[in-house]
N, C-alpha and C positions, 0 to 999 in steps of 0.2 A: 107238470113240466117234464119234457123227455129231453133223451137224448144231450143231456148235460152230464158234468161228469161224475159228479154224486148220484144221479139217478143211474149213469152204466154201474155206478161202484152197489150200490144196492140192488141192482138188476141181477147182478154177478153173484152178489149174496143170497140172495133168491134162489138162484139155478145152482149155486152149490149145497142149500139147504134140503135142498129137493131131491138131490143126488145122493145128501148122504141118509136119507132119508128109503131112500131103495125106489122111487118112487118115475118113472116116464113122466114128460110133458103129458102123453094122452092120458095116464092113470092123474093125475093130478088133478086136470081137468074135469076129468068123468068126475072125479069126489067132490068137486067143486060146483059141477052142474053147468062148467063155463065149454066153452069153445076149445079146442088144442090151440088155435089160435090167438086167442084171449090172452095164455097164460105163456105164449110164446113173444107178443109182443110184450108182454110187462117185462118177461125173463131177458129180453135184449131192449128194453129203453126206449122201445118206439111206439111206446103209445104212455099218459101221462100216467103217474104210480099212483092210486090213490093211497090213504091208509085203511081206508076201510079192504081195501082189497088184499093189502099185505098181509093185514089182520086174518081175513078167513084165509089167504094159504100157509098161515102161521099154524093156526089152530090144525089144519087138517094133515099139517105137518106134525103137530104136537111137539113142539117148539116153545118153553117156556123159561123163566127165570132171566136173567142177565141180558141172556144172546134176544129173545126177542124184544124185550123191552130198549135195544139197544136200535133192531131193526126197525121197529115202531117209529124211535127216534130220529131215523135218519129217513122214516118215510114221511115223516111232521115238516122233519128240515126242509125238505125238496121243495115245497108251496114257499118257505119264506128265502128269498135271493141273498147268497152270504154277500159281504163285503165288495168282494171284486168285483160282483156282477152288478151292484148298482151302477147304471148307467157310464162305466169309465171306456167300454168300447175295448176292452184291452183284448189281445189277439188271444186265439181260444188254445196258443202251448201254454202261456201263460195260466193261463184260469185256470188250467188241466194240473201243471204242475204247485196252483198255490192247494189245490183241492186234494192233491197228492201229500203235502205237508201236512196240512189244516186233519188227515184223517189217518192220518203215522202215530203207531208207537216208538217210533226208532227208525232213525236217519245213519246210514252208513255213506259219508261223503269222501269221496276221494279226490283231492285238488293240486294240480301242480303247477299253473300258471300264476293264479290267482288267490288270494283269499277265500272259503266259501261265501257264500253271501248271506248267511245266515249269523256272520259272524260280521260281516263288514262294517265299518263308520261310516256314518254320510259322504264322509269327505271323500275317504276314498272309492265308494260308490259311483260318486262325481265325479269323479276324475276317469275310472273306468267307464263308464256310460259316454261321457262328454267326450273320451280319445276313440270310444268306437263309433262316433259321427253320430248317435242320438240327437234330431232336432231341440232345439233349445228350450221350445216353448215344450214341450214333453218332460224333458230332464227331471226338474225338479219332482214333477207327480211319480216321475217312475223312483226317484230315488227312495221319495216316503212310502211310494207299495213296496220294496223292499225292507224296509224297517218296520214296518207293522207287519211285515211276514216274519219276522224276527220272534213276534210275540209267543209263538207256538213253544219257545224254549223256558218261557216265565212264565204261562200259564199255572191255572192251579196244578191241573195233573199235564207236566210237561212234555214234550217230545222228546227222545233219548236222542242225541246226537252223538256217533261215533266217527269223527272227522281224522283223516290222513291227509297230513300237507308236506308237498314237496320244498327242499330248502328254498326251491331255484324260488318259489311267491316271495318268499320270507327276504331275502337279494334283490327281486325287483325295485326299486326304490319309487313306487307309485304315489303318485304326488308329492314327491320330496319327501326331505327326513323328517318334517316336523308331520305330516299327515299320516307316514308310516311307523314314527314313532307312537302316537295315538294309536291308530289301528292296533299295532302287537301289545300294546298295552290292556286294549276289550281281549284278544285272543288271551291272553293268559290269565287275564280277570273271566272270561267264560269258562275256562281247563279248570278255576277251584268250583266248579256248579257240582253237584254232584250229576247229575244228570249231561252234562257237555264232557267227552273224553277228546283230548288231541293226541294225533302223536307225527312226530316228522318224521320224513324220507330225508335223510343227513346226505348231502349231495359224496359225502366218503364211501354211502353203500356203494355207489354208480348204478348200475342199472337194476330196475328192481319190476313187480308184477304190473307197474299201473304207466309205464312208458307209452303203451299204447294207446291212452287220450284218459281223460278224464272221468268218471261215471258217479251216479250216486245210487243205492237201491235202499229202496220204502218198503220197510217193515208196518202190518198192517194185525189187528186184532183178529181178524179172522179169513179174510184175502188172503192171496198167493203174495208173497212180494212182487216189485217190478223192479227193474232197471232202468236209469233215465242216463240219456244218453246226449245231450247240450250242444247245437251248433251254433251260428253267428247269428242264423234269421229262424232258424227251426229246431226242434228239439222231438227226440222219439224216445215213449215207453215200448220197454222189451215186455213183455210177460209168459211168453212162454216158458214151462220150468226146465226144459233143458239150454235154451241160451242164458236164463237168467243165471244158471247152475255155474255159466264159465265167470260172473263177474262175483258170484261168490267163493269161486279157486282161488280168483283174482286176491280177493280181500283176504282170505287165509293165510296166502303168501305173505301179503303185505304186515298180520298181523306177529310174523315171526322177521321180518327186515326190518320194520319199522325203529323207533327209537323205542323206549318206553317211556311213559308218561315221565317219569324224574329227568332222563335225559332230555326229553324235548321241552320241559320247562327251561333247562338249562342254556337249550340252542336259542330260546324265544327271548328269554333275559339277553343272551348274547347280540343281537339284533335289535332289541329298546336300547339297548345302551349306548350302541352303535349310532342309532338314529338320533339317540337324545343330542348325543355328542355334536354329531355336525348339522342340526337343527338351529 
């Protein structure tokens, strides 16, 4: 299988194993007995990965313990289709960024309209899906690909989520009080995981590093991070490491404005009780 995005994510690991390895496409090749070619299209996804192939540029990499047993792994995975790709048809940002989660050690989400959705209820899933005009007969499927996207945080070995949320989500009153009172009740039942950190943007800071739109950047075992960047119909990974570099300033700042975790529990109780109240 090419050209998907586990197989560019291993492709990637491939040509950086081979780099740090001291090693040219053409010297690669020659030790391998293949084509420059050959080992050009496995190294960019356009031709299928075997394992037996990853296997001999592993070896002649001499590439052993953890990291390749891990590469092995994700060259096994590529023949069997994870979850999303069973037949649901779903548009290929989608598939891109659940492939981005599913292969994260740590999630750095920045949010100011919204809840992340990593963290959302159905309900109010529903409600946001349903008010940005999602056809009906879809709704429902997409709201449960969401929630089983969720899992990646209660896995056995989980995804580190580092979430900043702007007050102004926490004020939205998205699906009324009784919906949002639910909601911030999972948000602050997620903040005691040891692995979920929240912290708010207290609308008292006033302006702060993350005004200029929303982002999230995916921390990876051995990958460069990327930056993901969320429109209405479309969505773009950054990966270069000098753009990516500005949305990690970004997050530096934010981690010195931010609340601290004690006070943003405090802002999050202030807002359930709120909602409880006029629910």
């Amino acid at each position: 299988m090419s050209d998907t995005p586990r197989a560019r994510a291993l492709a990637k690991e491939l040509r950086a194993a081979r780099n740090a390895a001291g090693l040219t496409a053409r010297e690669l090749a020659r030790l391998l007995g293949w084509s420059e070619a050959k080992v050009s299209r496995i190294e960019t996804a356009r031709r299928g990965i075997l394992v037996q192939n990853v296997e001999a540029m592993l070896d002649v990499l001499e590439m052993k313990g953890e990291d390749r047993e891990r590469l092995l792994k994700m060259a096994r995975d590529i023949r069997e289709p994870a979850w999303w790709e069973l037949g649901r048809g779903l548009p290929e940002q989608l598939t891109a960024l659940i492939d981005a989660e599913q292969r994260a050690t740590r999630i750095n989400h920045v949010a100011l309209n919204m809840i992340p959705g990593l963290l959302q209820t159905r309900a109010y899933t529903r409600q946001i899906m349903e008010s940005g005009g999602l056809p009906p007969d879809e709704l429902e499927d997409h709201v449960s690909i969401r929630q089983v996207r969720q899992g990646i945080l209660t896995k056995r070995d989980p995804v580190a989520l580092n979430s900043f949320i702007d007050e102004t989500a926490l004020l939205r009153p998205v699906g009324g009080p009784r919906v949002m009172a639910e909601q911030l009740r999972q948000v602050v039942a997620a903040s005691e995981e040891s692995n979920v950190t929240i912290r708010v943007l207290p609308l008292e800071l006033g302006a702060h590093a993350a005004l200029s739109g929303t982002f999230v950047i995916y921390e990876f075992i051995k990958s460069r991070p990327v930056a993901y960047l969320e429109g209405r119909s479309s969505g773009a990974f950054i990966d270069a490491p000098e753009d990516v570099d500005l949305f990690w300033d970004a997050l530096k700042h934010l981690e010195t404005q931010a609340s601290d975790s004690v006070a943003s529990r405090e802002i999050l109780d202030k807002y359930v009780k709120r909602y409880e109240s006029e629910a």
